[in-house]
KETITI-14251 format. One record per residue (C-alpha): residue in one letter; x, y, z. Coordinates in steps of 0.001 Angstrom, whole numbers, padded with zeros to 6 digits, always signed. Example, Ala and Ser with C-alpha at 12.3 -4.5 7.8 and 13.67 -1.06 7.14 Angstrom:
% KETITI-14251
A+012300-004500+007800 S+013670-001060+007140 
This chain:
% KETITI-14251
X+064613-028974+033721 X+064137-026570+036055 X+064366-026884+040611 X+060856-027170+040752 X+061235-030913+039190 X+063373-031585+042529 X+061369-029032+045104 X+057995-027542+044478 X+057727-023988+046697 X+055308-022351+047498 X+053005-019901+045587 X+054841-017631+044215 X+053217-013833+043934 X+052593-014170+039881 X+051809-017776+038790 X+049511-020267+040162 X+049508-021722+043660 X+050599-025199+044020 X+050209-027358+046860 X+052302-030216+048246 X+050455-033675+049220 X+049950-033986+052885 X+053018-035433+054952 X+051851-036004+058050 X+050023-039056+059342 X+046838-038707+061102 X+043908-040804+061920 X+042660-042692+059148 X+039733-041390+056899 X+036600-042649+056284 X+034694-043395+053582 X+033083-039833+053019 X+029427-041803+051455 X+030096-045726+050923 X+026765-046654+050047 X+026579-043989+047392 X+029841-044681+046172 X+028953-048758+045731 X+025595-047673+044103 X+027508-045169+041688 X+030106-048120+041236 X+027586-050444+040331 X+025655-047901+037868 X+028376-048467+035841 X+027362-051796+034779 X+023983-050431+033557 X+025216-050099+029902 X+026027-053912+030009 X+022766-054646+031600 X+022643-057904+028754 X+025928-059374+029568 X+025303-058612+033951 X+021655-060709+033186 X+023404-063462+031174 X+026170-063900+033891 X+023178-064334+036428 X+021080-066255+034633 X+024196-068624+033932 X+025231-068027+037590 X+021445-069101+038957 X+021145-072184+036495 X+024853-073152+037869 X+023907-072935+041461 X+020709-074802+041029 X+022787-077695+039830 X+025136-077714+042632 X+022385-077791+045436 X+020710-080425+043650 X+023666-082535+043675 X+024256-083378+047393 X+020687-083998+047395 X+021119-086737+044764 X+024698-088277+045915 X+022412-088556+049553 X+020152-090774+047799 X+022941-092865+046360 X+024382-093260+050427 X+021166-094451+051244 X+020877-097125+048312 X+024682-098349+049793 X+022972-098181+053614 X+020180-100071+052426 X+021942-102744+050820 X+024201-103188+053602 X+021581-103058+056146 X+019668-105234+053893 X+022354-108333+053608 X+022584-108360+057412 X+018754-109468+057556 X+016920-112462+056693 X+015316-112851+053268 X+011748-113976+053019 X+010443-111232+055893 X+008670-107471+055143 X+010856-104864+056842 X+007887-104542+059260 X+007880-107801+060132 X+012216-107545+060584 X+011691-104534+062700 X+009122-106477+064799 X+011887-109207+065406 X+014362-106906+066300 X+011807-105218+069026 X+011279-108500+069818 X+014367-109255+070859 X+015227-105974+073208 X+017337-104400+069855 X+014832-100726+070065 X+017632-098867+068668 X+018800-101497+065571 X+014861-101251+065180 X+014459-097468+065051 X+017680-097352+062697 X+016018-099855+060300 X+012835-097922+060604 X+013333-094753+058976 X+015736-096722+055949 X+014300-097831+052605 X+015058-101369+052615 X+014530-105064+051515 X+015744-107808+054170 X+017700-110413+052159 X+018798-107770+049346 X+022376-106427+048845 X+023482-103337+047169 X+021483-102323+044026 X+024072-101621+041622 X+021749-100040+038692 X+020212-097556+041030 X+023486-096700+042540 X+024768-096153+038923 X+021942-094214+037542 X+022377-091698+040327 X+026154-091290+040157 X+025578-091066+036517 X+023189-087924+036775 X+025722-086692+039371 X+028526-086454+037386 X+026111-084654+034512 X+024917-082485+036854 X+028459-081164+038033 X+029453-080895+034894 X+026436-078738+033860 X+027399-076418+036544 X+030953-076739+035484 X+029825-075283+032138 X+027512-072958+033696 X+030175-071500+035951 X+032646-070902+032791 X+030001-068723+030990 X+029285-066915+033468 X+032748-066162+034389 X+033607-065215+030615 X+030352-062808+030734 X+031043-061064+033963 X+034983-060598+032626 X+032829-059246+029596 X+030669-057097+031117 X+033043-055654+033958 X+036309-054949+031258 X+034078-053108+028908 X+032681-050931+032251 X+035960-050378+033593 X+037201-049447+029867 X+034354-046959+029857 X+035362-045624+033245 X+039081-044882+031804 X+037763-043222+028950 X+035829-040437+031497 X+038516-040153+032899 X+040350-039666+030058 X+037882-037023+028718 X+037517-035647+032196 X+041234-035269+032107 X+041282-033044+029211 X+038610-030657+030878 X+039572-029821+033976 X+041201-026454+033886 X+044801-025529+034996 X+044210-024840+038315 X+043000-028227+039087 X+046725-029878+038040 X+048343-026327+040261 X+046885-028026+043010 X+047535-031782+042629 X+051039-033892+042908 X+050816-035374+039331 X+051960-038720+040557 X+048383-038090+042759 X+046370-037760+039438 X+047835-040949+037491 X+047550-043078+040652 X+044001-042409+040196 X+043516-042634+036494 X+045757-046044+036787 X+045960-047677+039853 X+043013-046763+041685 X+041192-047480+038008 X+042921-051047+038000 X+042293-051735+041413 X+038439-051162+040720 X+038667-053755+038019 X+040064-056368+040446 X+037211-055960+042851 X+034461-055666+040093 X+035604-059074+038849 X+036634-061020+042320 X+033696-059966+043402 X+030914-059855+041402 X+030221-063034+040091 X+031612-064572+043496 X+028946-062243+045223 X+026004-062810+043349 X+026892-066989+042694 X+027401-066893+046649 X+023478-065169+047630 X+022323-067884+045085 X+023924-070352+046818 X+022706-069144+050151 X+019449-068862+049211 X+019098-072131+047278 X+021388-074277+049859 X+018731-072967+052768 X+015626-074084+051145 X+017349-077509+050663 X+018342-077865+054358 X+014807-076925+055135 X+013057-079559+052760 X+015550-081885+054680 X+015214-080741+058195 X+013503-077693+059741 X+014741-078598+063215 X+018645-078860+061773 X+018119-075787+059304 X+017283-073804+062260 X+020151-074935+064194 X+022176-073803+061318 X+020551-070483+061147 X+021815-069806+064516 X+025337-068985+063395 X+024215-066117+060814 X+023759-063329+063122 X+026403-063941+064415 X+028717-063876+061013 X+026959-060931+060011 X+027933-059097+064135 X+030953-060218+063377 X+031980-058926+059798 X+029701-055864+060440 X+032162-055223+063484 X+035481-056120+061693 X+034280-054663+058560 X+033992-050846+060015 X+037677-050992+061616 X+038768-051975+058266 X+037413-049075+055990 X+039131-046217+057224 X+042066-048453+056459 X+041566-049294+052901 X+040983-045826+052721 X+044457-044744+053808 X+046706-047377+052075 X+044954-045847+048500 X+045549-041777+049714 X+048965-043422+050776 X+049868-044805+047547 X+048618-041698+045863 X+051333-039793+047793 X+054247-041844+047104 X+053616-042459+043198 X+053788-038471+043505 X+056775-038211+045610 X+058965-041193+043437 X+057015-039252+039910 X+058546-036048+041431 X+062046-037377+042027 X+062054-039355+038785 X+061421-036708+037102 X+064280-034712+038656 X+066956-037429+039221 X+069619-035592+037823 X+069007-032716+040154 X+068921-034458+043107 X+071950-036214+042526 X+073763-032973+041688 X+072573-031457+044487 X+073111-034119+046880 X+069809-034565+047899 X+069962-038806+047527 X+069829-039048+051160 X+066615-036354+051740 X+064777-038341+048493 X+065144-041518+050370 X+064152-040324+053440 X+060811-038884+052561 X+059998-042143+050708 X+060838-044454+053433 X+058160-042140+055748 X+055517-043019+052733 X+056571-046513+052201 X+056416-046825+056277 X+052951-044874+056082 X+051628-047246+053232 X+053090-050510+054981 X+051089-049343+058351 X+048159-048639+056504 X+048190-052104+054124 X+049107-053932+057116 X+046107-053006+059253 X+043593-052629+056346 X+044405-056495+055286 X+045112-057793+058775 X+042194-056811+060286 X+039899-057810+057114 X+041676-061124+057251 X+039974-061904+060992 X+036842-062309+058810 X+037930-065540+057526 X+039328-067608+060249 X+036535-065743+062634 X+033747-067886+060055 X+035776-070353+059622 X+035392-071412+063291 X+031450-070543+063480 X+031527-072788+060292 X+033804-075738+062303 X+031021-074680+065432 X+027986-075279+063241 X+029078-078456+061426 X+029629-080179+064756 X+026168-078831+066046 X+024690-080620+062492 X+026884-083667+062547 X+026028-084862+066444 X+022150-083999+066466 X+022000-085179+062691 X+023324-088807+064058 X+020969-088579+066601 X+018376-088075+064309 X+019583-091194+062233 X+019898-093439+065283 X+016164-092382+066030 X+015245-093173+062582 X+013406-089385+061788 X+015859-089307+059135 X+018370-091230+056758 X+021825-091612+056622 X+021872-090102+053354 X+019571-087218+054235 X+022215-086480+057436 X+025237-086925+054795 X+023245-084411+052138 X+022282-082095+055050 X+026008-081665+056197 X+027388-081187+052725 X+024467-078124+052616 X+025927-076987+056306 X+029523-076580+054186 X+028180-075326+051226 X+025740-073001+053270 X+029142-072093+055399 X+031367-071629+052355 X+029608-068593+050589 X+029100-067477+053697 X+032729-067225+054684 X+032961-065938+050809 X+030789-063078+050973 X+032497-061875+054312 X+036064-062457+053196 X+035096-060040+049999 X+034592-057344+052592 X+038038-056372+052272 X+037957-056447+048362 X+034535-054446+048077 X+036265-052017+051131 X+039331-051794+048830 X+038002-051158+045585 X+034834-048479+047098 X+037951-046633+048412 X+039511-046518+044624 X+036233-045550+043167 X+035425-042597+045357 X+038773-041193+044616 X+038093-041696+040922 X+034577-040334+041309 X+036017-037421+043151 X+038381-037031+039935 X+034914-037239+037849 X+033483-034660+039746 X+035862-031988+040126 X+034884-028703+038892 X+035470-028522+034949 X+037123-025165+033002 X+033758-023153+031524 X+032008-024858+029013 X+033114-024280+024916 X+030842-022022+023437 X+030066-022743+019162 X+032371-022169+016783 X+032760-018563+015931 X+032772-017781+011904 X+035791-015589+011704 X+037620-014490+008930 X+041370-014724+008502 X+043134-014305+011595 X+045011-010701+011277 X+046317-011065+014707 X+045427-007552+016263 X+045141-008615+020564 X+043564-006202+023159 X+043402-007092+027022 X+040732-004252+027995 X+040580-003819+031569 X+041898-007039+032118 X+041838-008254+035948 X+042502-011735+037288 X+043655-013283+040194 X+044652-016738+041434 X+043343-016596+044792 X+040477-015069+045642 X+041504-012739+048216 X+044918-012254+046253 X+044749-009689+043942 X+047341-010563+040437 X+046460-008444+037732 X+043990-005179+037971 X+042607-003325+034854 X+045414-004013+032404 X+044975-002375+029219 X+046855-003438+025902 X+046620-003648+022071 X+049318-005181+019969 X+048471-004814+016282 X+048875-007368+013431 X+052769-008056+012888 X+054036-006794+016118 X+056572-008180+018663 X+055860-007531+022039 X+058473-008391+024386 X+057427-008633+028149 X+059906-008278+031065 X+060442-008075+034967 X+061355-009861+037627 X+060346-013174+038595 X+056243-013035+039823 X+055615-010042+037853 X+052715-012016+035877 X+054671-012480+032575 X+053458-016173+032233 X+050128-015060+033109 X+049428-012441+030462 X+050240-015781+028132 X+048448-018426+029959 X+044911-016101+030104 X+045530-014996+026099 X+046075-018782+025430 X+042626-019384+028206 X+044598-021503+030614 X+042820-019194+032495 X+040156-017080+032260 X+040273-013504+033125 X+038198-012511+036747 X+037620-009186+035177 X+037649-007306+031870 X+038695-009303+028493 X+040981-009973+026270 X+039818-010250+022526 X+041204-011187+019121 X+040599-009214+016271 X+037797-007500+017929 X+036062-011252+019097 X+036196-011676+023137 X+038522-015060+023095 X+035745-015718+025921 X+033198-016374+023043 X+035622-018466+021248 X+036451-022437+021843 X+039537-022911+023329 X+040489-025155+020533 X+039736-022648+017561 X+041524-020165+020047 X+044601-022209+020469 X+044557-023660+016599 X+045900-019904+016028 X+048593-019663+018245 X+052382-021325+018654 X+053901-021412+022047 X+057395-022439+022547 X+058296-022766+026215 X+061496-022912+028592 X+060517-026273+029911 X+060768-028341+026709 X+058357-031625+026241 X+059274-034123+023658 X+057545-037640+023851 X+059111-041554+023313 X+059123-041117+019457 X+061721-040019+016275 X+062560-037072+015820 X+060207-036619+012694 X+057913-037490+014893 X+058477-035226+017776 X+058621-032127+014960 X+055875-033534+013015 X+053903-033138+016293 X+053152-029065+015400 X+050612-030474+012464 X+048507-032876+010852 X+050076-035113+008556 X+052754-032860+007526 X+055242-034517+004638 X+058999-035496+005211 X+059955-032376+003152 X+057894-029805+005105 X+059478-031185+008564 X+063229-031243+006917 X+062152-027090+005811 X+061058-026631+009766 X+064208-028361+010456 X+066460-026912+008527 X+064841-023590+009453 X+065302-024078+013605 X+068706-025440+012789 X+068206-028337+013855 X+068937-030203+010737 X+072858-029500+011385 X+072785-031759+014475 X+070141-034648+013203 X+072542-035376+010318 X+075346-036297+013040 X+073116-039005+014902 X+073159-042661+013241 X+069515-042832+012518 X+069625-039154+011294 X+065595-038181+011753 X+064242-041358+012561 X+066999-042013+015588 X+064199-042390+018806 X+064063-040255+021882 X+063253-042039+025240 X+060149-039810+026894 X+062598-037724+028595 X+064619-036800+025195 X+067566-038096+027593 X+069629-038645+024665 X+070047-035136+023227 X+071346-032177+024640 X+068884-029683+026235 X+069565-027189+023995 X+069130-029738+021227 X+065712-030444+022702 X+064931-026834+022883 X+065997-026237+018685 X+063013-029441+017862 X+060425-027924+019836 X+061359-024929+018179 X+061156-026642+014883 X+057534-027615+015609 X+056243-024122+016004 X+057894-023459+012855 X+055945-026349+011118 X+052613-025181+013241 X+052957-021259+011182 X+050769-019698+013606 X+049115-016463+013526 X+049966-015566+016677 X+053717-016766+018448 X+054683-017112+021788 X+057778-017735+023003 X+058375-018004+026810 X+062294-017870+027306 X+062479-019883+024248 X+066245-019817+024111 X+067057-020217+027825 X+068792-023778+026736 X+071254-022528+023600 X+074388-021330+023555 X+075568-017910+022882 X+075959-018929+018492 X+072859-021132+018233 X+070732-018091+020169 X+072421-015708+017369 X+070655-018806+014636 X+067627-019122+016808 X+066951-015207+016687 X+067471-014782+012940 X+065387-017558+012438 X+062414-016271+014770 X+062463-012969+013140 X+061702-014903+010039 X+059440-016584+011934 X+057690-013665+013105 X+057367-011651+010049 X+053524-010560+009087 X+052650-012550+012805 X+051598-011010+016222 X+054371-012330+018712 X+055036-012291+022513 X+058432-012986+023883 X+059066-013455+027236 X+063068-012860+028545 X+064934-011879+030628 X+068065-011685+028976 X+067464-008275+027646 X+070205-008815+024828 X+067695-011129+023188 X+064228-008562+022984 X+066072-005139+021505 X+064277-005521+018468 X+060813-005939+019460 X+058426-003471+018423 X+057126-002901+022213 X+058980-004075+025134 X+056558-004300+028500 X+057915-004395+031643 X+055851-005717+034696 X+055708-005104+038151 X+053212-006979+040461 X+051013-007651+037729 X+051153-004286+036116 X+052737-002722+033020 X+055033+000250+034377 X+056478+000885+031112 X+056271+000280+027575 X+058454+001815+024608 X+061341+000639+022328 X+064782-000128+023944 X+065972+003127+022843 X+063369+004871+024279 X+063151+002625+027693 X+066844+003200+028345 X+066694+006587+027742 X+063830+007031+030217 X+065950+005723+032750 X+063221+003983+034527 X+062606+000008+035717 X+063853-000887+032245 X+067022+000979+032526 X+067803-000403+035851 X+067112-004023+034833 X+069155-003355+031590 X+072098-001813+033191 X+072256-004553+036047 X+072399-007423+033373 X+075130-005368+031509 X+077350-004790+034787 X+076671-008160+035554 X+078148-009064+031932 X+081128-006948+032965 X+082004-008369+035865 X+081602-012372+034446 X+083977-011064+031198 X+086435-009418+034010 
C-alpha cells in the first residue's frame, strides 16, 4: 500500500495528473439544465412504455372511483336529511303544500331549507336506499383499492427494470472511459454516483411517479366534480391555486441549488472516508487520526448545512398548503351552509363538495411536497448523466487476424503527453525483439510507468506509435491487445475470494492442477499449505489476512497461470524479502524464457540480467546497454548504480 492511499499529491512530472475534490464551500450550484435533465430522466421509462400505460390506465380507472364516491356517500346524507326532515312534518301533505304552511306561518328560512331537499312529509329514513348506496360505496372503494395495488406493483415494475437498465450503462460506461477520466476523479466520487446517486434516483422515480400522475388525475377529475356540483363554490376553490403554485414555484427555486449541494457533498465525503479506508493503517502509523477526522467533520458539517437547508426549506411547501388548504375549506364550508340554508343546494351536495375541497387540497399539497423528491433525485440524475456523458477512450477498431504473437515491440517516434501544454515523452524510438528482457530505470517521474501504460493502451500515444509485430497496437482492440500481455504490479489487487480463486483469476476455467503448477511455480504453494483451509482459506477484499509479500507471490502466481506473450512486471518484488526475491527471480527467468518482458526497478541488484537495461530521464532514454557495459560507461546508470551500492554499504556498516 503505498502514501498515496493516505495523501494524494499533486501531478507528478511522469504519470498522470490527479486532482483532489474541492474543499472549500461556496455558494450552492444550480441545476446546470433541469428540464432537460427530468425529460432525459423520464426517457428512461420509454422501454417500459407497456408497464408506464398499464400503471396509468390502472391509476385513471382508480381515481375515477374515488371521485365518484363522495358523490354517492352525498346522496346517502341526503336520504338521512330527508328522512329526518321528513318525520318532523305532517303526513298526508305534498312538500309544496308543507312549504306553503311553513311560509305561512313566518318560517321563510325552514321553508327555503325544505325547498331545495328531496322529501316526503310523514316519511322517515329509507333504509333500502340508504343501503343500496353504502353498498355500491364500499364496492367502489374497494375497486379503487384494487386499482391502486396494480398500479403500484406496475410502476415498481416498470421503474426497477429502468433504474436496473440505468446501472447497467453505467456499468458499461464504466468500463469505457479511459484512464484519465479515474486520474481525475476521487473514486469514492465515482461509486457515489454509480450507487447512491443511482439509488437515490430509484426512490424518487417510485415516490413519485405513480403519486404524481394518480395526483393530476385526481385534480383533474375532483374539479369537474366540484363544478357539476357548484360553479360558484368551484371557483371559490380555484382561488387558492395560484397561489400554491407562487408559492412552491418560490420555495421550490431556493431549494434546488440545495439538493444540488447535499449530493456533490456526499460525493466528497464517500471519497474522503473511501480514501482513508483504504489507507487506515497508514494513517494510524503516521498519526494522522486527528487530521482524518478533521477533514471529515468539515464534510459531514458541509453535508449537514446543505441537507438541512435543502429539506427545511422544501418542507415550507407542506405546512404553507396545508394552511391555503385549512383557508379554502373554511371559504367552502361557510358559503356552502349558506347555500343549504337558501336551499340552491343539499346538504349532501355541501357534504360531497367539501370532501372534493380535501381531496382537491390533498394532491395538491402532494404534488408540491414531491418538489423536494423530484429536486433531489434531478440532482442525482444529472450527476449520473454527466457520468454517461463523459468523454469515452477511442473507439475498438475489428479484430485484427494475426498470427502467433512473436513478441517483437517498436515505439517509433513515440510522443505523448498528459497535459496538453506539458510535454512527457518526445520522439522515443525502441525495438525489443522476441525473447528479450528490457529492464527500464530512473528516478521517480522519468515516465517508466508510462512507456507500460501506452504499450498496454491505458493511453494512447499523442504522437508516433508503438506496434506489435509490425501491427500499430492503435489498429488493434484493446482487448486482443491486452489478451497478450501479463502485468504484475507493485500495488497488488486481490478480491473477497480463495485463494484458488484469486490465482485462478489470470484465466478461464483453469483446473485445480494447473493453479497448484502456477503455485508451486511463484512459491506460493510453501505458504498456502501452512493456512487451515490450505487453497480454499478466503481473503477479505483487502487480502488483510496475508502478508504483503504473500499477496505479492499470488498475483505473481496469476501471471504465471495467464503465460503471456509479452510480461510486465512493474517493481514486482518491491513486497518480498531478500530469499523469496532470490525464488521470485529464478522463477521469472523461467517465466520469461522465449517471451518479450519489461521490468521496471529500481533496485538495480534485481535487472543485471536483462538483455537491455533503459534508463530514463524526463521522459527520454539517455542510455541503453547491458550492466556491464552501462557501468563501464560511467554515465546516469553508473551513478544510480553506485549510489544504491554505497547506500548498501553504509546500511551493512
Amino acid at each position: 500500500m503505498s502514501d498515496q492511499a493516505v495523501r494524494r499529491p499533486g501531478p507528478p512530472p511522469g504519470g498522470p495528473p490527479a486532482a483532489r475534490m474541492m474543499m472549500a464551500g461556496g455558494p450552492p450550484e444550480k441545476l446546470k439544465d433541469f428540464k432537460g435533465s427530468t425529460k432525459r430522466l423520464l426517457a428512461m421509462l420509454k422501454p417500459q412504455r407497456m408497464f408506464v400505460g398499464g400503471a396509468l390506465v390502472f391509476g385513471a380507472a382508480g381515481v375515477f372511483l374515488s371521485v365518484l364516491g363522495p358523490y354517492l356517500l352525498g346522496h346517502g346524507t341526503d336520504v338521512i336529511f330527508s328522512g329526518v326532515i321528513g318525520r318532523m312534518l305532517p303526513s298526508g301533505v305534498s312538500k309544496e303544500q308543507a312549504v306553503e304552511q311553513l311560509r305561512a306561518g313566518g318560517e321563510n328560512a325552514r321553508a327555503d331549507l325544505i325547498s331545495g331537499v328531496d322529501v316526503v312529509p310523514g316519511q322517515g329514513i329509507d333504509f333500502d336506499r340508504l343501503g343500496q348506496i353504502l353498498m355500491w360505496v364500499a364496492l367502489i372503494y374497494v375497486g379503487a383499492w384494487i386499482f391502486g395495488v396494480l398500479q403500484g406493483r406496475l410502476t415498481s415494475r416498470a421503474v426497477q427494470a429502468a433504474v436496473y437498465d440505468l446501472r447497467q450503462q453505467v456499468e458499461e460506461k464504466l468500463g469505457r472511459l479511459p484512464l484519465s477520466y479515474f486520474d481525475k476523479q476521487a473514486r469514492g466520487e465515482v461509486l457515489s454516483r454509480a450507487t447512491n446517486d443511482t439509488d437515490n434516483i430509484a426512490q424518487t422515480l417510485q415516490q413519485t411517479f405513480a403519486q404524481l400522475v394518480t395526483a393530476l388525475l385526481m385534480i383533474v377529475g375532483v374539479l369537474g366534480m366540484m363544478f357539476w356540483i357548484s360553479p360558484l363554490l368551484a371557483l371559490i376553490a380555484l382561488v387558492t391555486v395560484p397561489v400554491s403554485i407562487l408559492l412552491t414555484t418560490r420555495i421550490g427555486k431556493r431549494s434546488q441549488p440545495q439538493f444540488v449541494a447535499q449530493w456533490k457533498t456526499t460525493g466528497q465525503l464517500n471519497g474522503h472516508i473511501e480514501e482513508m479506508f483504504t489507507g487506515h493503517t497508514l494513517v494510524k502509523v503516521f498519526g494522522r487520526q486527528g487530521e482524518a477526522a478533521s477533514v471529515f467533520q468539515e464534510h459531514n458539517e458541509r453535508l449537514y448545512a446543505s441537507s438541512f437547508r435543502a429539506q427545511f426549506i422544501s418542507g415550507l411547501i407542506q405546512p404553507a398548503m396545508m394552511f391555503i388548504s385549512n383557508f379554502n375549506y373554511v371559504l367552502v364550508a361557510v358559503i356552502g351552509g349558506l347555500r343549504v340554508a337558501s336551499g340552491t343546494l343539499t346538504l349532501g351536495e355541501v357534504q360531497a363538495f367539501i370532501q372534493y375541497s380535501r381531496q382537491f387540497s390533498q394532491p395538491l399539497t402532494q404534488v408540491a411536497s414531491m418538489a423536494n423528491l423530484v429536486q433531489s433525485g434531478v440532482a442525482s440524475a444529472e450527476r449520473v448523466f454527466a457520468l454517461l456523458d463523459a468523454d469515452e477512450q477511442s473507439p475498438e477498431p475489428p479484430v485484427v487476424a494475426m498470427p502467433a504473437v512473436r513478441g517483437r515491440i517498436a515505439f517509433e517516434d513515440v510522443s505523448f503527453r498528459y497535459l496538453p501544454d506539458k510535454p512527457l515523452i518526445e520522439g522515443l524510438n525502441l525495438t525489443v525483439e522476441p525473447g528479450q528482457t528490457v529492464a527500464i530505470v530512473g528516478p521517480t517521474g522519468a515516465g517508466k510507468t508510462t512507456l507500460v501504460n501506452l504499450l498496454m493502451r491505458f493511453y494512447d500515444v499523442t504522437g508516433g506509435r508503438i506496434t506489435l509485430d509490425g501491427v500499430d497496437i492503435a489498429t488493434m482492440p484493446r482487448e486482443q491487445l491486452r489478451e497478450q500481455i501479463g502485468m504484475v504490479l507493485q500495488d497488488t489487487w486481490l478480491f473477497g475470494g480463495s485463494i484458488s480463486e484469486n490465482i485462478g483469476y489470470g484465466a478461464d476455467s483453469p483446473s485445480p492442477e494447473l493453479i497448484r503448477h502456477a503455485a508451486e511455480a511463484a512459491h506460493v504453494d510453501g505458504f498456502v499449505r501452512t493456512l487451515p483451509d490450505g487453497y480454499d482459506t478466503v481473503l477479505d477484499e483487502e487480502g488483510g489476512n496475508v502478508s504483503a509479500g504473500q499477496k505479492q507471490l499470488v498475483t505473481i502466481a496469476r501471471a504465471f497461470l495467464a503465460e503471456p506473450s509479452i510480461l510486465i512486471l512493474d517493481e514486482a518484488t518491491s513486497s518480498v524479502d531478500t530469499r523469496t526475491e532470490v525464488l521470485i527471480q529464478r522463477a521469472m527467468a523461467t517465466l520469461r524464457s522465449g517471451r518479450t518482458s519489461f521490468v521496471i526497478a529500481h533496485r538495480l541488484s534485481t535487472i543485471r540480467d536483462a538483455d537491455v537495461i533503459l534508463v530514463m530521464e524526463d521522459g527520454t532514454i539517455v542510455e541503453q546497454g547491458t550492466h556491464d557495459s552501462l557501468v563501464a560507461a560511467g554515465g546516469a546508470y553508473a551513478r544510480l548504480y553506485s549510489a544504491q551500492f554505497a547506500q548498501a554499504v553504509v546500511e551493512v556498516d
